[in-house]
N, CA and C atoms of all chains as a GROMACS GRO file, in nm:
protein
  537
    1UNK      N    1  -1.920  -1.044  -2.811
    1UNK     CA    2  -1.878  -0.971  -2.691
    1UNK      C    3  -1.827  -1.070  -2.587
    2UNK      N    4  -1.695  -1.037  -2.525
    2UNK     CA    5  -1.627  -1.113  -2.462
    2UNK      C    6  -1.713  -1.162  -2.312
    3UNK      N    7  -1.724  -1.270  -2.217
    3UNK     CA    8  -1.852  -1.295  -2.134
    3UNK      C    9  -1.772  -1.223  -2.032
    4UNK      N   10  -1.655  -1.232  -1.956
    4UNK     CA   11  -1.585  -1.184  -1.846
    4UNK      C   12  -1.582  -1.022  -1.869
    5UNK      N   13  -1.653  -0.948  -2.018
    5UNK     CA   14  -1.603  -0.822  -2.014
    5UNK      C   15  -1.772  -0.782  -1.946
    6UNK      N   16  -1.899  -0.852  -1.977
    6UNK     CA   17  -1.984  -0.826  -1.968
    6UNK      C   18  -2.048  -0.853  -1.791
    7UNK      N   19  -1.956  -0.953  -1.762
    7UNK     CA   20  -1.986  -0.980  -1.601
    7UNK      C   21  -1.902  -0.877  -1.541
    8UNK      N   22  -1.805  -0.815  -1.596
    8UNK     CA   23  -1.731  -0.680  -1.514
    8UNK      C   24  -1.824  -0.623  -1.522
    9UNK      N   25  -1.869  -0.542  -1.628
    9UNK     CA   26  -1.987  -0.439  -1.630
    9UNK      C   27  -2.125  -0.474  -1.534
   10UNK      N   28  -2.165  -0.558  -1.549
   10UNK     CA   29  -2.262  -0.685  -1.414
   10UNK      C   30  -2.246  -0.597  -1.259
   11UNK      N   31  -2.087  -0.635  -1.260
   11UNK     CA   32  -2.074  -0.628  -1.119
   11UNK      C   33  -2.028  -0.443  -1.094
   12UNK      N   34  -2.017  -0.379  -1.174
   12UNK     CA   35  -2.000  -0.239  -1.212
   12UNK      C   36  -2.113  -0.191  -1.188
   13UNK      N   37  -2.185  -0.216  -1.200
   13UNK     CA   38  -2.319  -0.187  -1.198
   13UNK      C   39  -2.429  -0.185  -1.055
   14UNK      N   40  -2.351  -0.343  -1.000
   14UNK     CA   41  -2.372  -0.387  -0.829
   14UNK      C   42  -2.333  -0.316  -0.760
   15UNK      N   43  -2.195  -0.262  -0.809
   15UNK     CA   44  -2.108  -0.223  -0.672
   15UNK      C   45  -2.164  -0.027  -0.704
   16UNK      N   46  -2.241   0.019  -0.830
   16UNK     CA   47  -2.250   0.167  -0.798
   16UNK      C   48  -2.414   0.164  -0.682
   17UNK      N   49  -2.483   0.029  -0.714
   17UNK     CA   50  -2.604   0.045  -0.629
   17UNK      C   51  -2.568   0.026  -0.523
   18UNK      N   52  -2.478  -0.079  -0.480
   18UNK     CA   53  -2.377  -0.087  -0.309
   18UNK      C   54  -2.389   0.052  -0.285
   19UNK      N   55  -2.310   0.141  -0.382
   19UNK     CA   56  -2.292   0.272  -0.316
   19UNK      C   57  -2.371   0.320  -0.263
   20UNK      N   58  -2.519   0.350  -0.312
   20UNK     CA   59  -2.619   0.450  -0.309
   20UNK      C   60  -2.665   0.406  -0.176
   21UNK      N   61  -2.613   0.281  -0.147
   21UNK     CA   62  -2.713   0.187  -0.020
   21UNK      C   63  -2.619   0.251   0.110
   22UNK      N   64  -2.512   0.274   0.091
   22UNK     CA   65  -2.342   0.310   0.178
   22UNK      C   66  -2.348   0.463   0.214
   23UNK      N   67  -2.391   0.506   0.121
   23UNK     CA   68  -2.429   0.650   0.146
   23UNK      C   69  -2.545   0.673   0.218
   24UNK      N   70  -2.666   0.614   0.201
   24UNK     CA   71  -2.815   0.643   0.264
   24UNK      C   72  -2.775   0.579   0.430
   25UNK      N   73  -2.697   0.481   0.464
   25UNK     CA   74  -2.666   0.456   0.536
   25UNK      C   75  -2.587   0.559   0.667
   26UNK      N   76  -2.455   0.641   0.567
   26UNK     CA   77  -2.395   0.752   0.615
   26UNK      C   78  -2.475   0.855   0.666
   27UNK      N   79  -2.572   0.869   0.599
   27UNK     CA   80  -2.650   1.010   0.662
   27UNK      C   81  -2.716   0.940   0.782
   28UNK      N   82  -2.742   0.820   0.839
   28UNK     CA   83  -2.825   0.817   0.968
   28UNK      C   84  -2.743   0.870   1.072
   29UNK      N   85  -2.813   0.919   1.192
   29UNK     CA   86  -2.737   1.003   1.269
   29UNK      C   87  -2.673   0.987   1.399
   30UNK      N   88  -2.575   0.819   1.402
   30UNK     CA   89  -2.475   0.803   1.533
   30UNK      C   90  -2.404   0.793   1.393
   31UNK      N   91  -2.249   0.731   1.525
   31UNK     CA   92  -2.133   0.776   1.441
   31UNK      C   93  -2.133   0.641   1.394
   32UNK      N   94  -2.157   0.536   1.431
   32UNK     CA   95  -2.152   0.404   1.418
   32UNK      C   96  -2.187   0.390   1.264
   33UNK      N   97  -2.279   0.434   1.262
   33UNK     CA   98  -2.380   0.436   1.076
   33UNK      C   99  -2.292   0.501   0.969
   34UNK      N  100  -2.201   0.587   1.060
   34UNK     CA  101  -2.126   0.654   0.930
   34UNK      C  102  -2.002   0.616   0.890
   35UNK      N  103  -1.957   0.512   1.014
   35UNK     CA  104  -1.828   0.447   0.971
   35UNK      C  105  -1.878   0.285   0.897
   36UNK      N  106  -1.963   0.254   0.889
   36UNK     CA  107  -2.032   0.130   0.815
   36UNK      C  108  -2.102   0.177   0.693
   37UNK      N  109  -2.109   0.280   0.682
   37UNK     CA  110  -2.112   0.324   0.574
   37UNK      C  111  -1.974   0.372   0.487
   38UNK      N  112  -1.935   0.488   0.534
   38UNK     CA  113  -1.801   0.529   0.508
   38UNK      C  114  -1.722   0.365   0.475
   39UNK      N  115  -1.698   0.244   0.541
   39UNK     CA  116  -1.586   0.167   0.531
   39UNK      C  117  -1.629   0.038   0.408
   40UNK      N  118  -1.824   0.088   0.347
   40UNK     CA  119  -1.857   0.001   0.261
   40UNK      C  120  -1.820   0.085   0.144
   41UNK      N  121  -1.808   0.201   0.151
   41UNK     CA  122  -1.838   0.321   0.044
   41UNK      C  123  -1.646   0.289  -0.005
   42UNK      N  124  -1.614   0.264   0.094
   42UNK     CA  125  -1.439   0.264   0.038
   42UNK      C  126  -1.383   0.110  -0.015
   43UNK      N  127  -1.455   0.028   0.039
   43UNK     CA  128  -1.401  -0.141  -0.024
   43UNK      C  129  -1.490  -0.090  -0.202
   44UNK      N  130  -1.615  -0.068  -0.217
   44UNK     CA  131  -1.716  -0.050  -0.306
   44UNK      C  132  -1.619   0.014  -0.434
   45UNK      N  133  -1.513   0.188  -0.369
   45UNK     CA  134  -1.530   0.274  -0.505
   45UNK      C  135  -1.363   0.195  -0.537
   46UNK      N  136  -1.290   0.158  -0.458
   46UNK     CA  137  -1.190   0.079  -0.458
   46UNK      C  138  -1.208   0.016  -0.581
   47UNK      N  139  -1.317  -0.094  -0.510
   47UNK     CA  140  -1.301  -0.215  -0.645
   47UNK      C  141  -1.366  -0.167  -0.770
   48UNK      N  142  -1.438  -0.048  -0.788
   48UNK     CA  143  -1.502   0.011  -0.858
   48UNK      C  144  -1.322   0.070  -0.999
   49UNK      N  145  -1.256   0.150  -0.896
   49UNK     CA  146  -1.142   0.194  -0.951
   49UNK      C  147  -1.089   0.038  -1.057
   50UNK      N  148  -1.048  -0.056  -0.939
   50UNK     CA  149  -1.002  -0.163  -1.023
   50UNK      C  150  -1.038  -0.231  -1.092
   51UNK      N  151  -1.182  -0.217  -1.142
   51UNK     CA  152  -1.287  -0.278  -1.224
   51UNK      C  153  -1.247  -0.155  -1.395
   52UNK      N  154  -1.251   0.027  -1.341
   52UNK     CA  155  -1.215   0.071  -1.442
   52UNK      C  156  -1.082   0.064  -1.532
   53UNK      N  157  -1.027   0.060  -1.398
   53UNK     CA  158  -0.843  -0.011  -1.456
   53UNK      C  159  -0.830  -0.117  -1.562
   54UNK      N  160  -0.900  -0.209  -1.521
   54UNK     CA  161  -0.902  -0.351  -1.624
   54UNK      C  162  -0.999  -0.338  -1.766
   55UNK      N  163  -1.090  -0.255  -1.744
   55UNK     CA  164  -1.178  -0.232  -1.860
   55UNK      C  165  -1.113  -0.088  -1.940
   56UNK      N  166  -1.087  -0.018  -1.913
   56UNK     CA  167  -1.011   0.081  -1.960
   56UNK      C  168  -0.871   0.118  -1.979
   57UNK      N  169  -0.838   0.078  -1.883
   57UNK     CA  170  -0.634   0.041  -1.910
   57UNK      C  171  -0.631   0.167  -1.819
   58UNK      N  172  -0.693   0.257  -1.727
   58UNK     CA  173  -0.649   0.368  -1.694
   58UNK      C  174  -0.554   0.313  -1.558
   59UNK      N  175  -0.436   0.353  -1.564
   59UNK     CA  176  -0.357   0.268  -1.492
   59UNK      C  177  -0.304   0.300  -1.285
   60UNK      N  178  -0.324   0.445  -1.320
   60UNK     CA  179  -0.351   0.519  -1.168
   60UNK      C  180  -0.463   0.473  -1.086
   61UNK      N  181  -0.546   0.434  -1.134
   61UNK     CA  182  -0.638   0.394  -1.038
   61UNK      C  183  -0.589   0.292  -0.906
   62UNK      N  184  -0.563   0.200  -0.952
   62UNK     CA  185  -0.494   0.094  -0.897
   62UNK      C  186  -0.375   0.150  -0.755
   63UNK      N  187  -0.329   0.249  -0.794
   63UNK     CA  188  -0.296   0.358  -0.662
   63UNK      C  189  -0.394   0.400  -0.566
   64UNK      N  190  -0.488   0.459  -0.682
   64UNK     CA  191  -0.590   0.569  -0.587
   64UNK      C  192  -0.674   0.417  -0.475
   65UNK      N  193  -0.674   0.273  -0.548
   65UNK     CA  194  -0.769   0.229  -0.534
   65UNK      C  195  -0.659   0.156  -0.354
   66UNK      N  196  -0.555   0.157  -0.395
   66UNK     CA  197  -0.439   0.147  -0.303
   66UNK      C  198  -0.468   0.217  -0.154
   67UNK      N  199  -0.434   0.348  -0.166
   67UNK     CA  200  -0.430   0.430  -0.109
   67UNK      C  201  -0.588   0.404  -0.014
   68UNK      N  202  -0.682   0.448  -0.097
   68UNK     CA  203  -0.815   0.404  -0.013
   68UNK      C  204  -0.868   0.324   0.061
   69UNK      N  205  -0.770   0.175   0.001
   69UNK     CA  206  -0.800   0.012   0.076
   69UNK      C  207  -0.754   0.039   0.203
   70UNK      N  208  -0.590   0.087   0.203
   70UNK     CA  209  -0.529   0.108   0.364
   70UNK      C  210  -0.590   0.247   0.415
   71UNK      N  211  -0.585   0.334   0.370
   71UNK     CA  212  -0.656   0.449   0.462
   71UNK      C  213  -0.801   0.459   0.522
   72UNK      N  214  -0.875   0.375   0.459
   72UNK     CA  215  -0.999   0.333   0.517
   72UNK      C  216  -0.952   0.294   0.605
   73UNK      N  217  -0.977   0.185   0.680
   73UNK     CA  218  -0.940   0.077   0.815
   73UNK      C  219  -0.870   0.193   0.880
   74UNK      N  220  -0.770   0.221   0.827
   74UNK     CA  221  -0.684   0.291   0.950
   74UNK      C  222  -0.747   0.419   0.997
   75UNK      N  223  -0.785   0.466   0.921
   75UNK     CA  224  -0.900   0.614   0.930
   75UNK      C  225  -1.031   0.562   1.086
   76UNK      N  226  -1.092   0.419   1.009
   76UNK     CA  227  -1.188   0.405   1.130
   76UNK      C  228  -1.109   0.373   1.255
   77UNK      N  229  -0.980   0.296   1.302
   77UNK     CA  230  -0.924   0.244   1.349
   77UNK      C  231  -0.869   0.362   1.495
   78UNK      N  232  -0.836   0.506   1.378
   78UNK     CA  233  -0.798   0.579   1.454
   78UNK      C  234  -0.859   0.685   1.497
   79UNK      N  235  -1.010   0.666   1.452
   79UNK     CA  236  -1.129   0.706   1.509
   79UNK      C  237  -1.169   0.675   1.605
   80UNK      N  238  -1.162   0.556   1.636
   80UNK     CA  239  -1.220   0.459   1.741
   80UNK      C  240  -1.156   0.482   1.845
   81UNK      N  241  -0.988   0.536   1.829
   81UNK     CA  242  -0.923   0.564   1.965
   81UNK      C  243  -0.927   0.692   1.975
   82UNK      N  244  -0.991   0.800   1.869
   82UNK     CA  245  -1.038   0.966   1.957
   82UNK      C  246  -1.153   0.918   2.018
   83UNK      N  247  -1.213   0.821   1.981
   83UNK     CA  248  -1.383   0.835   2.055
   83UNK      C  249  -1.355   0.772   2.213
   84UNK      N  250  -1.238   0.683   2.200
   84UNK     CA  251  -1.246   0.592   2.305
   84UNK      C  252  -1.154   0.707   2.461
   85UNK      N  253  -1.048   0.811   2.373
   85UNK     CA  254  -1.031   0.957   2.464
   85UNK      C  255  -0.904   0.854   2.555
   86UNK      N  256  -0.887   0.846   2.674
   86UNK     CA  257  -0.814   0.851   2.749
   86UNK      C  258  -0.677   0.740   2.654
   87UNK      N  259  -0.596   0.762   2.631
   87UNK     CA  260  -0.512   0.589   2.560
   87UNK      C  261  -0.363   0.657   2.527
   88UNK      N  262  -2.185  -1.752  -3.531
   88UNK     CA  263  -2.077  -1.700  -3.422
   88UNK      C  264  -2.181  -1.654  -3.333
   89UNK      N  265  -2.109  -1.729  -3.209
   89UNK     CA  266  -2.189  -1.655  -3.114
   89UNK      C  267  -2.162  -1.502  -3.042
   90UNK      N  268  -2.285  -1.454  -3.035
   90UNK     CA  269  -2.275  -1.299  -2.964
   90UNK      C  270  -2.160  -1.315  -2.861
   91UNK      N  271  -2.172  -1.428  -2.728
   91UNK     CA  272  -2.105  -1.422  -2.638
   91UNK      C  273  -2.009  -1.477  -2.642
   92UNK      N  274  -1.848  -1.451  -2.643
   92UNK     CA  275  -1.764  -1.559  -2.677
   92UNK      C  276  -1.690  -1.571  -2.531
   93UNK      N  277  -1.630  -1.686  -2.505
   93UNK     CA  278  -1.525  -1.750  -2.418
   93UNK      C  279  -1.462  -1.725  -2.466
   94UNK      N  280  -1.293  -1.706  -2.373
   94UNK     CA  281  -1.177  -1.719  -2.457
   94UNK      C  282  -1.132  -1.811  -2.423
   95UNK      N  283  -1.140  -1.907  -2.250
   95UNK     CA  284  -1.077  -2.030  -2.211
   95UNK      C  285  -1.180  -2.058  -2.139
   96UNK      N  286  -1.161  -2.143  -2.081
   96UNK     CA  287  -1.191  -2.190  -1.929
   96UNK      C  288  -1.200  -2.102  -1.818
   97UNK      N  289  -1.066  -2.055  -1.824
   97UNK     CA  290  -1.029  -1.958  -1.683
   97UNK      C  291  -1.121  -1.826  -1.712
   98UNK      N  292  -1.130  -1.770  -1.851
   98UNK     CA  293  -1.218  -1.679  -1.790
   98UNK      C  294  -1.360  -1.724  -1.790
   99UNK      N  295  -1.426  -1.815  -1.838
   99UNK     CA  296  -1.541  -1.828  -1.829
   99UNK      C  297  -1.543  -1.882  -1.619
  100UNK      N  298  -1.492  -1.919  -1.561
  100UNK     CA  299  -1.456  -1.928  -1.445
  100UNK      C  300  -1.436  -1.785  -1.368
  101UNK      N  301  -1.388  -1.717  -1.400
  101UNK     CA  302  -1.370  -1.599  -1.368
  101UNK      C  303  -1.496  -1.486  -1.402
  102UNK      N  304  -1.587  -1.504  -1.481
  102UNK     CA  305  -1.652  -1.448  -1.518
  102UNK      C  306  -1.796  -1.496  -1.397
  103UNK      N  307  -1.789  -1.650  -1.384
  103UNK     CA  308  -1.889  -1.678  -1.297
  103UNK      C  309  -1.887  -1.598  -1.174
  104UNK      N  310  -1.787  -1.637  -1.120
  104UNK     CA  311  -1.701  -1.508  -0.985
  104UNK      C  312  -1.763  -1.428  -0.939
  105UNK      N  313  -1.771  -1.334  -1.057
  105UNK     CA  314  -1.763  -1.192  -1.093
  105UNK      C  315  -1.930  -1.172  -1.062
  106UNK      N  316  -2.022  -1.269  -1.116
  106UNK     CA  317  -2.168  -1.254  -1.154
  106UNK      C  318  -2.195  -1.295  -1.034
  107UNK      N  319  -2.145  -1.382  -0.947
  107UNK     CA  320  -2.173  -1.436  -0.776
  107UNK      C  321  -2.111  -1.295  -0.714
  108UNK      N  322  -2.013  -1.224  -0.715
  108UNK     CA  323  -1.964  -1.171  -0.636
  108UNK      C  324  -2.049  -1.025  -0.673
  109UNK      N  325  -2.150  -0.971  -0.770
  109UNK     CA  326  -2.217  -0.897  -0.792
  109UNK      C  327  -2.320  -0.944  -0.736
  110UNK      N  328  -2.411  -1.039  -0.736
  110UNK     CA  329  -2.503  -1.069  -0.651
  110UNK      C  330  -2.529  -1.063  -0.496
  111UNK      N  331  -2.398  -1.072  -0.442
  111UNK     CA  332  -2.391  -1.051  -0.348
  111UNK      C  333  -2.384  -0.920  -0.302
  112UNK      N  334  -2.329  -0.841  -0.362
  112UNK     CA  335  -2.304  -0.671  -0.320
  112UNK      C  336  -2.444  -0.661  -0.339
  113UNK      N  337  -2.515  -0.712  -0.461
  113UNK     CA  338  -2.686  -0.623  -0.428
  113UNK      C  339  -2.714  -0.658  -0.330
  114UNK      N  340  -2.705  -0.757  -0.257
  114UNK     CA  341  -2.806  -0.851  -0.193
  114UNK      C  342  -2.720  -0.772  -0.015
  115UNK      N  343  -2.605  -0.736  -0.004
  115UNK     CA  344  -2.571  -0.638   0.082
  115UNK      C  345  -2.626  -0.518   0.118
  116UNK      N  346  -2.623  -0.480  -0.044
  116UNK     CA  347  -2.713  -0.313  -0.055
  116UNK      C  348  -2.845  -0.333  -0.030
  117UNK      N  349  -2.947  -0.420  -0.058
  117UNK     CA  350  -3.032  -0.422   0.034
  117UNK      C  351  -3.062  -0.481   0.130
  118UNK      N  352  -2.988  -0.566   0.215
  118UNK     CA  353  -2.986  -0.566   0.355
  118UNK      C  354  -2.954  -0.472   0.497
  119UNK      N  355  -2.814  -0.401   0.395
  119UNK     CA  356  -2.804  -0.287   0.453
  119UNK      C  357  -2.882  -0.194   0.513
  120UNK      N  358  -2.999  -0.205   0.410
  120UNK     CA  359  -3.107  -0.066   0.440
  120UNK      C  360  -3.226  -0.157   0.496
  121UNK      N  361  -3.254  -0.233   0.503
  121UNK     CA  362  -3.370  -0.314   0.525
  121UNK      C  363  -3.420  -0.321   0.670
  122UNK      N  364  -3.337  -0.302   0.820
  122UNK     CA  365  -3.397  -0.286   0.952
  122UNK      C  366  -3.397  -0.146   0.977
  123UNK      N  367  -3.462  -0.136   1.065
  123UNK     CA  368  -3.464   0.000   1.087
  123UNK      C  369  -3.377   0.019   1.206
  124UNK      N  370  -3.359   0.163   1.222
  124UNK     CA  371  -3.316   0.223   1.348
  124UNK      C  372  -3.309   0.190   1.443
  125UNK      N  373  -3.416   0.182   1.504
  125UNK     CA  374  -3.497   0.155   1.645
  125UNK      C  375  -3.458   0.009   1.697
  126UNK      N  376  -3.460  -0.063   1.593
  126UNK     CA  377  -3.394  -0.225   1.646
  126UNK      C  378  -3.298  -0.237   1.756
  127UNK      N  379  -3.315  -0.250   1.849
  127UNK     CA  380  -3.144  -0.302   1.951
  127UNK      C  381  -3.090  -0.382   1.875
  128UNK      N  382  -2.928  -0.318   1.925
  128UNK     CA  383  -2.808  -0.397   1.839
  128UNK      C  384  -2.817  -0.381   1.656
  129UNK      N  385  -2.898  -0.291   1.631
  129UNK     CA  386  -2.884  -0.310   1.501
  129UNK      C  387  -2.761  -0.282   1.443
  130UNK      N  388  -2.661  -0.212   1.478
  130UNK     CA  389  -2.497  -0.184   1.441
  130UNK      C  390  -2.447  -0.256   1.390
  131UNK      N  391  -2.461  -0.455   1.501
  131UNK     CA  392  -2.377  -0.539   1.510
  131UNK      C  393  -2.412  -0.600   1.344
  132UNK      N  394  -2.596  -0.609   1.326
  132UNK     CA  395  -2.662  -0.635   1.171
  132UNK      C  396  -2.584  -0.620   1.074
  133UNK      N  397  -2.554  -0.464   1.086
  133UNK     CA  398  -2.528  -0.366   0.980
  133UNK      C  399  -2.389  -0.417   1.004
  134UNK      N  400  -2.325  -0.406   1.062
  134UNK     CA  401  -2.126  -0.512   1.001
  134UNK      C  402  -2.170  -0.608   0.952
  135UNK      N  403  -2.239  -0.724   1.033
  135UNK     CA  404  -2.256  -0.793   0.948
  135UNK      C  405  -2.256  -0.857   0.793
  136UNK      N  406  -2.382  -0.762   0.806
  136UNK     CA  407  -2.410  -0.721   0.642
  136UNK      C  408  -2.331  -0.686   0.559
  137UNK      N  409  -2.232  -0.605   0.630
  137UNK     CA  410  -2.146  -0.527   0.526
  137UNK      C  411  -1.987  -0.613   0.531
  138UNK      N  412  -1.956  -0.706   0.613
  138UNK     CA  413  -1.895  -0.806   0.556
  138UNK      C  414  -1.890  -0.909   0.470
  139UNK      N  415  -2.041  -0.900   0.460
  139UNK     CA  416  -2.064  -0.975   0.333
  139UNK      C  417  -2.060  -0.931   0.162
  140UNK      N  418  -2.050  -0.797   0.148
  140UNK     CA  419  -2.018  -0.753   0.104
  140UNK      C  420  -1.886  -0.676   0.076
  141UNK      N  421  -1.806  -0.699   0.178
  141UNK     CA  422  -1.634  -0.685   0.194
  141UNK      C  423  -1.556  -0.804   0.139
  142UNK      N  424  -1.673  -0.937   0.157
  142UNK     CA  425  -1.566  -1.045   0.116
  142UNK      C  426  -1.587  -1.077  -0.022
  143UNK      N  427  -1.729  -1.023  -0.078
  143UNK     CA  428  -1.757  -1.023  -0.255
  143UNK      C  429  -1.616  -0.933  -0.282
  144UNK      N  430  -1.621  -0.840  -0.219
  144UNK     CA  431  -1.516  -0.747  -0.318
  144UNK      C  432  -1.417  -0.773  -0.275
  145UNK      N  433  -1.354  -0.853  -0.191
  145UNK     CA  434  -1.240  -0.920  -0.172
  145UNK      C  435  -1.236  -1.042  -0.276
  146UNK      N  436  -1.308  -1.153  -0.297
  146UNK     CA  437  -1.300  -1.226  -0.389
  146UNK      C  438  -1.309  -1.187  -0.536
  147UNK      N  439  -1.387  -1.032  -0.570
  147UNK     CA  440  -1.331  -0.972  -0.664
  147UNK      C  441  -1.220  -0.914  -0.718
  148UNK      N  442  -1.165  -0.898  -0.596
  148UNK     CA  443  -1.036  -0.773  -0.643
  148UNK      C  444  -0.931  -0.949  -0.624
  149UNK      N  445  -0.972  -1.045  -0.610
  149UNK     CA  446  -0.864  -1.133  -0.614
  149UNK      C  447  -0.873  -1.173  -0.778
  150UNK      N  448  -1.035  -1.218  -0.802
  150UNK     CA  449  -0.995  -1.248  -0.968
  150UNK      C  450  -0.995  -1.191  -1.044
  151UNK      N  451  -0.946  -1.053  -1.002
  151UNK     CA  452  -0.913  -0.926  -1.117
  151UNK      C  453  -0.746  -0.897  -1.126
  152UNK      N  454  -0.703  -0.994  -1.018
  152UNK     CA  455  -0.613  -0.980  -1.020
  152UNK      C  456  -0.461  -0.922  -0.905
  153UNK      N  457  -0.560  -0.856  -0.874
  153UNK     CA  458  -0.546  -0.776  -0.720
  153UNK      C  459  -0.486  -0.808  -0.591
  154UNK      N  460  -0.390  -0.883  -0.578
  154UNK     CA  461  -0.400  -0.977  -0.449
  154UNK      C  462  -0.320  -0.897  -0.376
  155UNK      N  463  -0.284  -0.848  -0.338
  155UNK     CA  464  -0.244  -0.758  -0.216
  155UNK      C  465  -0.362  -0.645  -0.210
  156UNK      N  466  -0.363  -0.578  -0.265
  156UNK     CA  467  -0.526  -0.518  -0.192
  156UNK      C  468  -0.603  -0.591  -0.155
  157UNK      N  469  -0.660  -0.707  -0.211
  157UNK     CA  470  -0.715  -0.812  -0.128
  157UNK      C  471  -0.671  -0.811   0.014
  158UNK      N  472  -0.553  -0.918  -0.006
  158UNK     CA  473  -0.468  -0.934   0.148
  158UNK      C  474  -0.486  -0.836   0.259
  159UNK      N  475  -0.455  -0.698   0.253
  159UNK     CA  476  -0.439  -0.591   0.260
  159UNK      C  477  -0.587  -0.528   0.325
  160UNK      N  478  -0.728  -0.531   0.268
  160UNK     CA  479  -0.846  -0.530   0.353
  160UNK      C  480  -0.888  -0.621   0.425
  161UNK      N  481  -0.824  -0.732   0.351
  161UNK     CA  482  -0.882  -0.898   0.423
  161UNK      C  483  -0.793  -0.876   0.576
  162UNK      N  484  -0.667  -0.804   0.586
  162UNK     CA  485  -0.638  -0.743   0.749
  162UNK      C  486  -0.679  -0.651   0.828
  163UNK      N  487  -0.677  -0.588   0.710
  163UNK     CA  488  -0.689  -0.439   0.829
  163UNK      C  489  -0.854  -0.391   0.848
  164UNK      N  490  -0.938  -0.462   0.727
  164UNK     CA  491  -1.092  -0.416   0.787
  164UNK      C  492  -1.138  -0.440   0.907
  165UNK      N  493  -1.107  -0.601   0.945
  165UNK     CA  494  -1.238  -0.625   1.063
  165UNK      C  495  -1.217  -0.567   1.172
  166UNK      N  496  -1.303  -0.586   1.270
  166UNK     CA  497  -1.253  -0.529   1.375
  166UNK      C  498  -1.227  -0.359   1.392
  167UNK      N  499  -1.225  -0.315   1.298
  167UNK     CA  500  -1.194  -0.158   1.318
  167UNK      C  501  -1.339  -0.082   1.355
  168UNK      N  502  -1.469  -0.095   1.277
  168UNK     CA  503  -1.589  -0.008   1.319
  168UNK      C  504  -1.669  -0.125   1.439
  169UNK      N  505  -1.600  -0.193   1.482
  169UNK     CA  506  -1.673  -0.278   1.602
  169UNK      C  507  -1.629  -0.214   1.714
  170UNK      N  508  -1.437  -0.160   1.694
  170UNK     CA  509  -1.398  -0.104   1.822
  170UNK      C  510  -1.440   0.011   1.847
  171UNK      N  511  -1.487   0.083   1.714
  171UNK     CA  512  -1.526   0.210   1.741
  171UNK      C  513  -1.684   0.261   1.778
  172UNK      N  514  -1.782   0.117   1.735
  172UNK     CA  515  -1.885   0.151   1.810
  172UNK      C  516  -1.886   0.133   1.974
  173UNK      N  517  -1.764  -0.006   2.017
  173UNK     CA  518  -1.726  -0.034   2.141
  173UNK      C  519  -1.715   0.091   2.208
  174UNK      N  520  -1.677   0.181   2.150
  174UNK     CA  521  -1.644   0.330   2.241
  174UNK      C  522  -1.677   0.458   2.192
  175UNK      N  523  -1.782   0.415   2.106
  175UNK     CA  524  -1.836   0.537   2.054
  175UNK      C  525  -1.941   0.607   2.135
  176UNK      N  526  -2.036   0.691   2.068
  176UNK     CA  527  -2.128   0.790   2.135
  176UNK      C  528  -2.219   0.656   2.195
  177UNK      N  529  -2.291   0.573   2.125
  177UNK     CA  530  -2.398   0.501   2.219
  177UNK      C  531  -2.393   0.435   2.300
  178UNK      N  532  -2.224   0.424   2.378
  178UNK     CA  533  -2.232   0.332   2.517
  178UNK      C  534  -2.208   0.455   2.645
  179UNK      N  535  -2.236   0.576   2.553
  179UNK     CA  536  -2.235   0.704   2.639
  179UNK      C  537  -2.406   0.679   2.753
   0.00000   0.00000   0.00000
């Protein structure tokens, strides 16, 4: 068994417990907790996508995983200026 | 024959990476959860923390290959949930 196929799966494995930690995080109740959660939960399923891409060949991911990298940030970014109101 | 095979250098290099840059996401995931609530400033912790775990998966998605998604969070993350706790509900 190839060693780089088995340290993907390693870190496949890290990044679904990241999740569970990103989510328990989301449910605490300011908004602060849910965008530090929310913005770990999106670097996490990202590299998660591009981890299945390379082990599976499924080749869309790498979009979806696209799409999520920039819409995160900009999502909190343009949160921060409804919360901040007058601008 | 061994169970585990190399194919070069580079990936056995790449593979180390991978096993550091997984260690670190655990070691995020439970820091993450590890203070409580009640702490002052605990927000600033919790980025913290979770940049450390932004830059594992930045140094992952680089030796997977990835380098503009890399590039690409390595800009536009920081700074975004700092401005928004800056003006969020708790300086109400």
């Amino acid at each position: 068994m190839d060693l780089l196929l088995i340290s993907e799966y390693i870190l496949l494995v890290a990044l679904a417990i990241f999740c569970l930690a990103t989510i328990r995080i989301t449910t605490r109740k300011t908004v602060g907790m849910g965008l530090v959660g929310i913005s770990g939960l999106a670097i996490a399923v990202a590299t998660i996508l591009i981890l299945v891409k390379n082990i599976y060949g499924v080749g869309f991911c790498t979009d979806i995983a696209a799409a999520l990298i920039i819409l995160g940030p900009v999502g909190t970014i343009a949160f921060s200026k409804v919360l901040k109101g007058d601008s | 024959m061994a169970f585990i095979e190399v194919a070069d250098p580079v990936s056995l290099v790449k593979s180390i990476i991978l096993m550091v840059c997984a260690v670190l996401v655990v070691l995020g995931g439970i820091g993450i959860l590890r203070y409580k609530d009640d702490l002052e400033r605990v927000m600033y912790a919790r980025i913290h923390i979770l940049g450390l775990a932004d830059m594992a998966c930045i140094l992952a998605l680089l030796v997977l290959g990835e380098f503009l998604l890399a590039a690409a969070y390595f800009i536009l993350a920081p700074g975004g949930i700092a401005n928004a706790y800056y003006y969020g509900e708790e300086e109400k």
